[in-house]
C-alpha positions, 0 to 999 in steps of 0.5 A: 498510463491514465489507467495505471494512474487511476490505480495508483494515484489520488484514488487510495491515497484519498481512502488513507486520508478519510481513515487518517482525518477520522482517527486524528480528529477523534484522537487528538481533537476529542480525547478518544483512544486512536482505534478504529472504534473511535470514528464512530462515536458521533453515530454510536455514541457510548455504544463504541465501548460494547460489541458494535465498537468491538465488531469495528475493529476486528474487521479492521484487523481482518482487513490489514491482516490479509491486505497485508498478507496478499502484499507479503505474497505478491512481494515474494513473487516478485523477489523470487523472480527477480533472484531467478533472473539475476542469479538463475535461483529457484522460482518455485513455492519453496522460494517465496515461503523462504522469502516470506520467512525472512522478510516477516524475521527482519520484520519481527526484529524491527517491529520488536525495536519499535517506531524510531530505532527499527521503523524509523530506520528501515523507512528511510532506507527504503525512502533512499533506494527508492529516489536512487533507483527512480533518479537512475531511471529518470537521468539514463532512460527516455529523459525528455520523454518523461519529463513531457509524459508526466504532464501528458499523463496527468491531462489524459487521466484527467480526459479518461477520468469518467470512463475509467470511473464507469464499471458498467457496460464495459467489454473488458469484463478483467479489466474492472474485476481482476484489476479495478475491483481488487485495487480498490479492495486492497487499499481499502485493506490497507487503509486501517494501518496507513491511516493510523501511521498517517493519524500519528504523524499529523498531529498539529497540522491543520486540515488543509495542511493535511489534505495537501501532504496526503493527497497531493504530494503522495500522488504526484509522486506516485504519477512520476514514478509510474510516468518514469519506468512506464514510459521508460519501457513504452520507449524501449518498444518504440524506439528500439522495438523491444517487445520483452517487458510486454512478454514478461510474466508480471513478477519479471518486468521491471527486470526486464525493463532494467535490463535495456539500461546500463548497470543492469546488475546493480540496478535490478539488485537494488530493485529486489531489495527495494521490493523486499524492504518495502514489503519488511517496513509494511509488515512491521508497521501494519503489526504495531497498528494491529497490536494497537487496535487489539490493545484498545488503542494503546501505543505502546501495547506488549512485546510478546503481543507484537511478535505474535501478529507479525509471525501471523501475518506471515503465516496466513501469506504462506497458507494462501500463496500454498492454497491458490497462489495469486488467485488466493490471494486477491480473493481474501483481500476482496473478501475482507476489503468490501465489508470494510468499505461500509465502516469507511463509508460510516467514517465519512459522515462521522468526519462531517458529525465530527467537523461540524461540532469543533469549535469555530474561530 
């Protein structure tokens, strides 16, 4: 559990928060367009306006374009799965190509609507399956168990925060390069379009206020979550010795959890939709901070412009998922994530530049 939060927890959320402070500083405290480009006007001064400016936001338009894309692929995997356990459909690559067809079409017309009517809305649905299914969970499964793990969780993340941190000289050579390495790779590619969306909705609040919403309250929830179905399935191992969430392939395992609880048909439903919008509001989203970056940091750049990076998004999920399945699609994600890594590691000395020159009260 320690390492599933070291995963999920703080750690991305604190990436998103260093891309969101940047933009929503440079943007709303400085006066410059809410692109990539911006955060480094402390370093590159006028020179964010020629090809250093332009060479920053391509990589942050590769970075979300195959962050994006390896979500789309492993969201279908899993949705595939889950109709295959459910209703006996095919598994195979036809099955997820359908999937991700339909998923970047719902896509396409919410990001067509816009923020509020399209967004907006498929948010808050995917925000309402969510609470259902992780209060059902919480309530019919180990409940007193959970309720002891999320703190015993937090304290041994805590505990085992160094060793998990240490790369070097550890035995499970997989454990830091297919699972460490490609998280932080993958956030990292998410990065440019949470934090934008992040940028967006923050402003008028203070630093501090920000800081607590980003990276407290996001990881605490994601700790409950994770505290919730992992000890949900650890519990069904010790208590009844159900071994079949270990033997499950990945894609299979919440279903196979679901399965030991009441309601399995409904819940498991409900699971595959939940994966499929959030995968639908990731793709819209991530196609309106793509079309911004490209139009110079416009907000509300042309129609035929946002159709064409979501059918793109789409397109290169179906290319890597046929080329090399799973394996596809963690290699681009790393491969675009890790040149990334050094305009993030850029943007925290320009959040420092930045800070240091607004005006003291």
């Amino acid at each position: 559990m320690s390492a599933t939060i070291f995963h999920w927890g703080l750690h991305p959320w604190g990436i998103y928060a260093v891309v969101a402070l940047a933009l929503a500083l440079f943007s709303y405290n400085k006066g410059l367009p809410l692109t990539m480009r911006s955060i480094f006007y402390p370093i590159l001064g006028e020179r964010v306006w020629g090809w250093p400016g332009h060479l920053i936001d391509i990589l942050a338009v590769f970075a979300t374009l195959f962050g994006l894309a390896t979500s789309l692929g492993i969201g279908a995997s899993q949705a595939s799965a889950g109709l295959h356990y459910l209703f006996d459909t095919p598994n195979n690559n036809v099955a997820m190509v359908v999937l991700i067809m339909g998923i970047t079409l719902v896509a396409l017309g919410s990001v067509v609507l816009g923020v509020d009517k399209g967004v907006q809305r498929l948010s808050q649905l995917n925000m309402v399956l969510a609470f259902l299914l992780l209060a059902f969970v919480i309530f019919v499964g180990p409940t007193l168990m959970i309720a002891t793990g999320f703190f015993e969780n937090l304290g041994s993340y805590l505990k085992n925060l160094p060793a998990l941190s240490n790369p070097f000289g550890r035995e499970d050579v997989n454990f830091v390069q297919g699972w460490t390495a490609f998280y932080w790779a993958w956030w990292i590619s998410w990065s440019p379009f949470v934090g934008m969306f992040i940028a967006r909705v923050s402003r008028g609040r203070t630093v501090r206020e920000f800081l607590i919403a980003v990276l407290l309250v996001p990881s605490l929830v994601s700790v409950l979550w994770m505290t919730a179905f992992g000890t949900t399935a650890i519990h069904q191992v010790i208590a009844n010795g159900f071994e079949g969430v270990k033997d499950a392939a990945l894609e299979l395992q919440l279903f196979v959890m679901l399965g030991q609880l009441p309601l399995t048909g409904i819940t498991s439903f409900i699971g595959i939709i939940l994966v499929m919008v959030f995968f639908i509001t990731s793709s819209d989203s991530g196609s309106l901070v793509i079309d911004s970056i490209t139009a110079g940091g416009k907000v509300d750049a042309p129609k035929p412009q946002r159709i064409f990076w979501a059918l793109i998004e789409g397109a290169i999920a179906i290319a890597l998922l046929l080329g090399g399945g799973l394996s596809a699609l963690q290699a681009a994600v790393i491969s675009t994530g890790l040149p990334f890594t050094l305009v993030l590691l850029a943007a925290c000395y320009a959040i420092i530049q930045g800070l240091r020159s607004e005006p003291r009260t």
